[in-house]
C-alpha positions as CSV (number, residue, x, y, z in Angstrom):
1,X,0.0,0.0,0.0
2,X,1.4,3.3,-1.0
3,X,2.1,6.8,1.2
4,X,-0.2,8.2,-1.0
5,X,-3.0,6.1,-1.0
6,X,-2.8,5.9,2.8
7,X,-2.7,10.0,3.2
8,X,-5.4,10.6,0.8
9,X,-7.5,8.1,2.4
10,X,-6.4,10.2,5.8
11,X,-7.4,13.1,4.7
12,X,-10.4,12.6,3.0
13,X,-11.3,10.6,6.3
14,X,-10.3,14.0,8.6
15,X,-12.7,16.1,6.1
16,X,-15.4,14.3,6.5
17,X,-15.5,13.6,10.3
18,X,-14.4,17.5,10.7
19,X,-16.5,18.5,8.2
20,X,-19.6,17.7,10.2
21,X,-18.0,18.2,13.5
22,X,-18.1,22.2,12.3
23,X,-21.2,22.2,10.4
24,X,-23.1,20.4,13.5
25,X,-21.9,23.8,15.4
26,X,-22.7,26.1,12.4
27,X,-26.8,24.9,11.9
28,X,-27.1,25.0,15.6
29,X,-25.8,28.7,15.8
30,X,-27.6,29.7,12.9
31,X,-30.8,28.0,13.9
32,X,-30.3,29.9,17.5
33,X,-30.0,33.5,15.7
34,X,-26.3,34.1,15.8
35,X,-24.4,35.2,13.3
36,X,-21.3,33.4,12.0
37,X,-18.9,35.2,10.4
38,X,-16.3,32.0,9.3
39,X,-16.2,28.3,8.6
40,X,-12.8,26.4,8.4
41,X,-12.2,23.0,7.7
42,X,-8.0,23.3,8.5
43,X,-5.8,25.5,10.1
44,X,-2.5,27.1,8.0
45,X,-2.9,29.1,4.5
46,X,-6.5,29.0,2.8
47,X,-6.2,27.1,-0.4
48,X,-10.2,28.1,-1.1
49,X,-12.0,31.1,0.4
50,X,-15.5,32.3,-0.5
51,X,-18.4,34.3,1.0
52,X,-22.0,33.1,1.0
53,X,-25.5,33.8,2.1
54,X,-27.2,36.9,3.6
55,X,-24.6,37.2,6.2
56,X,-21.9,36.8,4.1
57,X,-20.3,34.0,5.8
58,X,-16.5,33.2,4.8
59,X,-16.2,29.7,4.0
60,X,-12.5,28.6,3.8
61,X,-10.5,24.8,3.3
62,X,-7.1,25.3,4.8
63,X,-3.9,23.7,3.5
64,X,-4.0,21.6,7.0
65,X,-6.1,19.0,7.2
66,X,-6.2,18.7,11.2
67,X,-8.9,20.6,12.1
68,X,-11.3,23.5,11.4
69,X,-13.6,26.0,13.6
70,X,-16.9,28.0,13.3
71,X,-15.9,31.8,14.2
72,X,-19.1,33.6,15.9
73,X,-19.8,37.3,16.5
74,X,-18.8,37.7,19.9
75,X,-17.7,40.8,21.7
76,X,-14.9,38.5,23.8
77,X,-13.3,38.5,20.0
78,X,-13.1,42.2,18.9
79,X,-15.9,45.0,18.2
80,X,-19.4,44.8,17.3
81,X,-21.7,46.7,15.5
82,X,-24.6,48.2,18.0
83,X,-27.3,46.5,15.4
84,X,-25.5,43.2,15.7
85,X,-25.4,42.7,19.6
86,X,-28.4,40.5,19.9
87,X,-27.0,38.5,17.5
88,X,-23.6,38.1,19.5
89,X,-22.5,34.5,20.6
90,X,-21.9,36.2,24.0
91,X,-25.5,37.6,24.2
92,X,-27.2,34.6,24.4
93,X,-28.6,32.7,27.3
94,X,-26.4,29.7,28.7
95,X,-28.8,27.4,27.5
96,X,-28.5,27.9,23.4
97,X,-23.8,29.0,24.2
98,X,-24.8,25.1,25.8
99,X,-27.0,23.9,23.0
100,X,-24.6,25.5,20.1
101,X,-21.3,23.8,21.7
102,X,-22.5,20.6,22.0
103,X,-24.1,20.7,18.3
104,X,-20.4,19.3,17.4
105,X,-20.2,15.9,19.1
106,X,-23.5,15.3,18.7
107,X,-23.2,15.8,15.1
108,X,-20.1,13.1,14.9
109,X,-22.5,11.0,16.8
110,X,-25.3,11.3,14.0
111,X,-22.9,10.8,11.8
112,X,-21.8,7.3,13.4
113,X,-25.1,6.2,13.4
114,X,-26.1,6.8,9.8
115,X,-22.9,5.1,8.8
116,X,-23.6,2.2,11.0
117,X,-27.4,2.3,9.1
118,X,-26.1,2.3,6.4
119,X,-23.6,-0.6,6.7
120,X,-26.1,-2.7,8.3
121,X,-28.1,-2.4,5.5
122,X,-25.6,-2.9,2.8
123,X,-24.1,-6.3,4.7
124,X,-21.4,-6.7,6.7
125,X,-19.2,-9.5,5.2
126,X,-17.3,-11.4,8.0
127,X,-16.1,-15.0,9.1
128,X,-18.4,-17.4,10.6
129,X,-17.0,-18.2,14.8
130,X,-16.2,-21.1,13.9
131,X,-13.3,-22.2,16.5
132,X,-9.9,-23.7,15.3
133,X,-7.0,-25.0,17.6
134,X,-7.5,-23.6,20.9
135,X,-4.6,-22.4,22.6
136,X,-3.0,-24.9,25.1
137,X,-3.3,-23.6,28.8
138,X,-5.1,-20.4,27.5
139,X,-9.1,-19.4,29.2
140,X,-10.4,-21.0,26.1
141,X,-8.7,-24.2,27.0
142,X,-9.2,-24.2,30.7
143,X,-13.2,-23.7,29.9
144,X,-12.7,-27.0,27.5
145,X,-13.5,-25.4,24.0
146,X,-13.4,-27.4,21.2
147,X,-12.1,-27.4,17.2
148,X,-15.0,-26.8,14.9
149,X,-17.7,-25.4,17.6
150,X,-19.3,-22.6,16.6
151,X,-19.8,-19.2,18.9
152,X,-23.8,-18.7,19.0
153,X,-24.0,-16.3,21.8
154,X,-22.1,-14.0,24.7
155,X,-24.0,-13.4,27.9
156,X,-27.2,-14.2,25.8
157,X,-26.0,-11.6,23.1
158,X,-26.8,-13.1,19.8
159,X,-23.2,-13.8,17.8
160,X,-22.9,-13.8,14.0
161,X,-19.4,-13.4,13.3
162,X,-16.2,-13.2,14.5
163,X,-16.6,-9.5,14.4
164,X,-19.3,-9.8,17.1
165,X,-17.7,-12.1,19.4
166,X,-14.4,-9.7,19.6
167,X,-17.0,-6.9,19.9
168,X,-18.7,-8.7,23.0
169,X,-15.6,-10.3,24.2
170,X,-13.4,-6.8,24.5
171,X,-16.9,-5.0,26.4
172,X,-17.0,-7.5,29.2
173,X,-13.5,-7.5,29.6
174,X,-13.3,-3.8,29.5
175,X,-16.3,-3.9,32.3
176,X,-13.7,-6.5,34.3
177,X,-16.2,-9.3,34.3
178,X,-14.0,-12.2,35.2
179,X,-16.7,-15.0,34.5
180,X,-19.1,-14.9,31.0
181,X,-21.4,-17.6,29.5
182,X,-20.4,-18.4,25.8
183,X,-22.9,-21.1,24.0
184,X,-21.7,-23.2,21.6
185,X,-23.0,-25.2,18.8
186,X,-20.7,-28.2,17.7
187,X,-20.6,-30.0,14.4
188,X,-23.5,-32.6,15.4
189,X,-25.9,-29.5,16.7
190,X,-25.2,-30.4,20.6
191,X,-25.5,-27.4,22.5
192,X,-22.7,-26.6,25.2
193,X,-22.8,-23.7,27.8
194,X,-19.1,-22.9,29.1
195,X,-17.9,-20.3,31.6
196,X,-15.1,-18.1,30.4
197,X,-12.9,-16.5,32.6
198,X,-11.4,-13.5,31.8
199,X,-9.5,-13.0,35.1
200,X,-6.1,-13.6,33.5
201,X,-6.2,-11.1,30.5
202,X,-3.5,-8.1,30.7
203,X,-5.3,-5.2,30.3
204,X,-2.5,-3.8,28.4
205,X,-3.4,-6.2,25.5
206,X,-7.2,-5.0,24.8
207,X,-5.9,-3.6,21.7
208,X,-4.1,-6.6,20.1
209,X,-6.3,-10.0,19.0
210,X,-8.2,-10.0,21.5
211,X,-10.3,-13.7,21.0
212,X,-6.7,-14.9,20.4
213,X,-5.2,-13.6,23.9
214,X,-8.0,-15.4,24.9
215,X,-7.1,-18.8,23.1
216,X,-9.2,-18.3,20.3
217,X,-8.6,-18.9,16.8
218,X,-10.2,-18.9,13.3
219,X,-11.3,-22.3,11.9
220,X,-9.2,-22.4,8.9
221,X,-10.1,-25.6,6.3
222,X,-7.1,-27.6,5.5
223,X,-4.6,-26.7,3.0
224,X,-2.3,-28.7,1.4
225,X,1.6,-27.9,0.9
226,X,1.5,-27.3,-2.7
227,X,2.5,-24.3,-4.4
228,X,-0.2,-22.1,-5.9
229,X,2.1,-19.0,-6.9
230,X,5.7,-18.1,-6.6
231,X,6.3,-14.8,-6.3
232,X,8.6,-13.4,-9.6
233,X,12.1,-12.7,-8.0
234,X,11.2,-14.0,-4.2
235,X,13.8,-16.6,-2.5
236,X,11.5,-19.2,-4.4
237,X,11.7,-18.1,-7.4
238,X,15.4,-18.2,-7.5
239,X,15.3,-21.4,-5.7
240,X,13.2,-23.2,-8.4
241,X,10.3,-23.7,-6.8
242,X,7.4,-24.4,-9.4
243,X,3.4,-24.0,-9.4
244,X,2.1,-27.4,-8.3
245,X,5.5,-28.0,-6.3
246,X,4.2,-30.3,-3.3
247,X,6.4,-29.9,-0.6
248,X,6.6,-32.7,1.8
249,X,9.2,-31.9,4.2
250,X,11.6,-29.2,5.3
251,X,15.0,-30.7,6.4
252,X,13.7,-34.1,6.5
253,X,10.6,-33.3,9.1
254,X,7.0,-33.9,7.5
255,X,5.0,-31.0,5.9
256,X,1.4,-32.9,6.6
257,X,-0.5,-29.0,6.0
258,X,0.4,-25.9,4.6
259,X,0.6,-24.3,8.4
260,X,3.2,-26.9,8.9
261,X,5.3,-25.3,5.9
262,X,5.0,-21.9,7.0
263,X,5.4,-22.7,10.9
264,X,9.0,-24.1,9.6
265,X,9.7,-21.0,7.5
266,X,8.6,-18.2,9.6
267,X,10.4,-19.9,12.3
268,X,14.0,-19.8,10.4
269,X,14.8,-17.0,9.1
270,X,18.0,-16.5,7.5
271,X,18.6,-20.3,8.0
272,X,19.5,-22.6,5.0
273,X,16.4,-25.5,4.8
274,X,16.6,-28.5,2.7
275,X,12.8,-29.4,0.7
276,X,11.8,-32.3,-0.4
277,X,9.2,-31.7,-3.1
278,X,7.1,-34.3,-5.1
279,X,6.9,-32.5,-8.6
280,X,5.2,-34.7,-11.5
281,X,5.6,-37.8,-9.2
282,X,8.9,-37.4,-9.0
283,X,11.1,-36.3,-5.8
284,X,13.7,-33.6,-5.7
285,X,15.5,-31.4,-3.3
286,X,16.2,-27.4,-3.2
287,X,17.2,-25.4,-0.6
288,X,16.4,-22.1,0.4
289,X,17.6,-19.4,3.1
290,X,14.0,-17.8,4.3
291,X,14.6,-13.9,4.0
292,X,14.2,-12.4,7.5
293,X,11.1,-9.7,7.8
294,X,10.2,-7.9,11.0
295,X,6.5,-8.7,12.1
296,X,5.0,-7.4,15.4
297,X,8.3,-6.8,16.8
298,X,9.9,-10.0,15.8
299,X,11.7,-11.2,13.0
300,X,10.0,-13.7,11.1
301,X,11.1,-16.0,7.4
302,X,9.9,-15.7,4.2
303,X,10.4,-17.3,0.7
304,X,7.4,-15.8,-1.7
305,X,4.8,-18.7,-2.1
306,X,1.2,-18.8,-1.6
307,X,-1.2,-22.0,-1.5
308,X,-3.6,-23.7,-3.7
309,X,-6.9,-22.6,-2.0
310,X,-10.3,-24.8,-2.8
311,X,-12.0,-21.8,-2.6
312,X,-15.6,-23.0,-1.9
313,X,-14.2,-24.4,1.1
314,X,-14.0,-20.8,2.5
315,X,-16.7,-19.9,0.8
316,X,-18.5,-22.1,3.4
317,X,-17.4,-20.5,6.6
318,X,-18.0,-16.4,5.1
319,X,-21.5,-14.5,6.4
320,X,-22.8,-11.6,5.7
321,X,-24.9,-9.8,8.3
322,X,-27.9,-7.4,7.0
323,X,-30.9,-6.0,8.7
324,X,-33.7,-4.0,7.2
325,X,-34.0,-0.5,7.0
326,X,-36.1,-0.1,10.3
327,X,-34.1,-2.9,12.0
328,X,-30.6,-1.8,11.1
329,X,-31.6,2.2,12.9
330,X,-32.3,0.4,15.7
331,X,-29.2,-1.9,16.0
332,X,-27.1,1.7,14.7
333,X,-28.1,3.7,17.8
334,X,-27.0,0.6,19.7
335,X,-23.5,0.2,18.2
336,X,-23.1,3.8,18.3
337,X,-23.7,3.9,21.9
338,X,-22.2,0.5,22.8
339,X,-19.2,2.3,21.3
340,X,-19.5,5.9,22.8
341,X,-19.6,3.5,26.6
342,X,-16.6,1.5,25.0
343,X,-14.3,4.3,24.1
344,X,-15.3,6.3,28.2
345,X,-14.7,3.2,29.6
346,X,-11.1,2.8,28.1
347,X,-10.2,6.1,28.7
348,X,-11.4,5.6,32.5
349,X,-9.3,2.4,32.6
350,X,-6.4,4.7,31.6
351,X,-6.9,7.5,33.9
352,X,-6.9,4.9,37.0
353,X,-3.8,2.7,35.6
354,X,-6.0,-0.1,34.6
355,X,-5.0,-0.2,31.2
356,X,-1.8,1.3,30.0
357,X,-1.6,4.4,27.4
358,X,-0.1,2.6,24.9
359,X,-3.3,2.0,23.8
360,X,-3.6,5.4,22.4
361,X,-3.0,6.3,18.5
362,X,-2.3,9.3,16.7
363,X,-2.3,10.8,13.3
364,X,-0.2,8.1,12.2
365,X,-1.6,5.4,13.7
366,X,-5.1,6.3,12.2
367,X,-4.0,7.4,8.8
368,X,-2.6,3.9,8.3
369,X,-5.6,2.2,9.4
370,X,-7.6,4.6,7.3
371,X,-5.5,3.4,4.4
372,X,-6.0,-0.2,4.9
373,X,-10.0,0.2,6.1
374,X,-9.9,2.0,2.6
375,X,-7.7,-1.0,0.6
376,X,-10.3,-3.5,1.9
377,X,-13.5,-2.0,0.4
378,X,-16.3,0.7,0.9
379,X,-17.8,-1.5,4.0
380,X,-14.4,-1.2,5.9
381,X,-13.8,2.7,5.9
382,X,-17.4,3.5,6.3
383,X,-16.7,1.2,9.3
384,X,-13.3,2.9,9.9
385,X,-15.1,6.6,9.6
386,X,-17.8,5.3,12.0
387,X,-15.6,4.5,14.7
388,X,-13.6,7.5,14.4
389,X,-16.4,9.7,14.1
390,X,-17.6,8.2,17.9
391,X,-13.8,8.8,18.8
392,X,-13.9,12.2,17.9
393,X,-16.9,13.1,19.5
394,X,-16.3,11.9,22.8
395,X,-12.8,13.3,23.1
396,X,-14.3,16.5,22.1
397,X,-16.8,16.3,25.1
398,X,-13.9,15.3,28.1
399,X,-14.0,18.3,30.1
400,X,-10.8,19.7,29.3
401,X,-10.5,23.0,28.9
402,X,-10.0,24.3,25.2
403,X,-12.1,21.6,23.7
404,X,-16.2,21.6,23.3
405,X,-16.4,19.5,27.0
406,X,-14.3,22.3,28.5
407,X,-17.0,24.7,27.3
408,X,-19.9,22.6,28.8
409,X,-18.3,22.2,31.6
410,X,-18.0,26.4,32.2
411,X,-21.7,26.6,31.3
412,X,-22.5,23.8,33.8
413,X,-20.7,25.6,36.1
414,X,-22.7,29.4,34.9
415,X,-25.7,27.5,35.1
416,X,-25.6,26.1,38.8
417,X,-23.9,29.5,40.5
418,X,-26.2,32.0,38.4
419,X,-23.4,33.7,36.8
420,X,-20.6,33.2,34.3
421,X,-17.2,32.0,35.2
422,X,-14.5,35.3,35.2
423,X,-12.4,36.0,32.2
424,X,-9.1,35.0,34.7
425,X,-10.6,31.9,35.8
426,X,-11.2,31.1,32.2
427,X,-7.7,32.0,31.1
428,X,-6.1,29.8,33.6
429,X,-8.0,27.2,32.6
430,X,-7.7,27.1,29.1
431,X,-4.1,27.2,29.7
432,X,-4.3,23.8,32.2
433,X,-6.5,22.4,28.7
434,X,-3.7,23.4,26.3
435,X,-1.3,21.6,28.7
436,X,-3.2,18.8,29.2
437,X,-4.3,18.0,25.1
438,X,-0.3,18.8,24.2
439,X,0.6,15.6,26.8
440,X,-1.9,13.6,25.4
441,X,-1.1,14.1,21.8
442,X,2.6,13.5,22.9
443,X,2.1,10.3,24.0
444,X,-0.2,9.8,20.9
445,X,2.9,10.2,18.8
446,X,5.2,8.3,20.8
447,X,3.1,5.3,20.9
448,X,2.7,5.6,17.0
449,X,6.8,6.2,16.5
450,X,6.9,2.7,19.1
451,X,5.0,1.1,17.3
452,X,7.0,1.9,13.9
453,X,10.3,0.9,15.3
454,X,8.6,-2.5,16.6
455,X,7.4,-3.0,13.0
């Protein structure tokens, strides 16, 4: 995938979500009588400016993609006009400063939901739970899963795909329940019930695989050790390896699946290995030196061959989830607020210690999952802009001083004590804010830059 492709897929991604961040706080001021004098998607030089409507509004994109504002009339901001007071941002009772503030988030949260409408409409293609090898000595094992059973529900939460049961797995173990109730269905239609226990997880691994920290893998159908493509100049290609090549053992050890090939490559890298291959009913020998690539912080071999995949065989195991249009609002407003809960939750685990802030991402973090959600198809950056969309509108309502939940919280505050906070008070705190977001997008960064040098 290609810098490009993974910033434009960024920045469109940023337009959008800011986009309607600004215009959330634009209809609300406008609706409330106040006059708006800008709207900026960006910060930096304009690279488009324009004035529209009765009020002559100065609409302007900015060359950097990382933000934007609504500018009101407001006599905090410079001189106005005796005719314009009543339409001042200042002038107005607590309740619409409250209503126009919070127009934002909620916006991002509309927006979340008639993504999530719309991809529940569309079809969300994902894997059928369908368990493979469970890991030895892992939660899965100790609550005797078994190859081949199927995940049917979570605490009597319905499960369709793997997608749901990592979903409902990460919640409760976010909410610290240590015991849950998975159902199982198993190849002859037996029913099982089976107590998980979530106890052991590190809390610091919530953002990796989480159904694998668990024990949990895919159900994979058997593949074969034969060649299906050699990459044009890989180590197998200048090896001789050929399309059809059956491999049947690496330095005399039996290759009885294709995971058994690639466990003995991507466990030697850099290491000479001798293959016996069956090619035309004939056996021969080549060697090859796996290259060594880094992968999740480790280095791992690889020679440039893929299977031969019996395609229907996967075919079998695919689902696609759909609702119809009435159903699929409902089940958007849920996943909308299942996430908003989700993403407080986290960020409460973080504050007390509970889970460690290496689980936050920044720019660069997000633009290369925006460039892979984009890579995959529509359904995965609509998904990709849904989730970022609920991620941006809850940080904007933490009450941090400087953001939209800083605001709230000085109205809260006007509201309760019958009169507005002083300009000093407000000063300070917007300089606390300013402190308190630069620290947070530090460690952002550094957990991104960790993350690149982990590879």
């Amino acid at each position: 995938m290609s810098i490009t492709y993974t910033i434009i897929a960024f920045i469109i991604a940023l337009g959008v979500l800011i986009t309607f961040h600004e215009f959330g706080h634009y209809l609300v001021a406008r609706w409330s009588g106040v006059k708006v004098l800008r709207f900026c998607i960006g910060f930096g030089q304009p690279i488009f400016r324009k004035r529209f409507g009765k009020d002559q509004t100065e609409w302007v994109v900015a060359a950097i993609p990382l933000g934007g504002y609504v500018k009101m009339l407001d006599e905090n901001e410079g001189q106005v006009p005796h005719e314009d007071l009543p339409r001042a941002f200042n002038r107005q009772p607590v309740g619409r400063r409250f209503a126009i503030v919070a127009a934002g988030p909620i916006a991002n949260f509309l927006l979340a939901i008639v993504l999530y409408w719309w991809l529940f409409i569309l079809g969300i293609n994902g894997m059928k739970p369908v368990l493979g090898p469970v890991e030895p000595g892992s939660p899965a094992a100790q609550a005797k899963f078994e190859v081949g059973e199927t995940i049917v529900s979570i605490e009597n939460e319905p499960v369709a795909s793997w997608q749901d049961a990592r979903w409902s797995l990460l919640r409760h173990a976010i909410d610290r329940s240590t015991n849950i109730k998975v159902q199982t269905v198993d190849k002859s239609g037996a029913v099982h019930w089976r107590q998980l226990n979530l106890s052991q997880i590190d809390p610091n691994e919530l953002s990796t695989n989480f159904p694998g920290i668990i024990g949990f893998t895919s159900y994979q159908p058997r593949i074969n050790p034969v060649v299906g493509q050699v990459i044009a100049g890989s180590v197998a290609d200048r090896a001789g390896l050929s399309v059809n090549d059956e491999i049947i053992a690496v330095n005399e050890i039996e290759t009885q699946s294709w995971a058994d090939l690639v466990q003995h490559i991507r466990g030697n890298p850099g290491r000479l290995l001798t293959l016996e291959i069956l090619r035309n009913d004939r056996l021969i020998e080549l060697t090859v030196t796996p290259e060594s690539a880094s992968e999740n912080g480790r280095q791992v071999g690889k020679i440039g061959i893929t299977p031969v995949v019996h395609q229907g065989e996967f075919d079998e195991l695919l689902v696609t989830v759909s609702y119809p249009p009435g159903q699929a609002w409902g089940k958007a407003v849920e996943k909308t607020w299942e996430t908003i809960i989700l993403t407080l939750q986290m960020l409460g685990k973080m504050i007390t210690g509970d889970v460690s802030w290496k689980n936050i991402s920044g720019p660069i973090s997000i633009a290369d999952h925006a460039g892979q959600s984009a890579q995959m198809g529509l359904v995965s950056y609509l998904a990709f802009l849904a989730l970022i969309s609920v991620s941006i509108g809850v940080l904007n309502l933490l009450p941090i001083p400087i953001l939209d939940g800083g605001h709230l919280m000085f109205y809260l505050i006007e509201i309760v004590k019958g009169s507005p906070i002083s300009d000093g008070a407000i000063l300070i705190g917007q300089k606390i804010g300013l402190a308190m977001l630069l620290t947070l997008m530090l460690f952002a960064i550094y957990n991104d830059i960790s993350r690149l040098i982990a590879g």
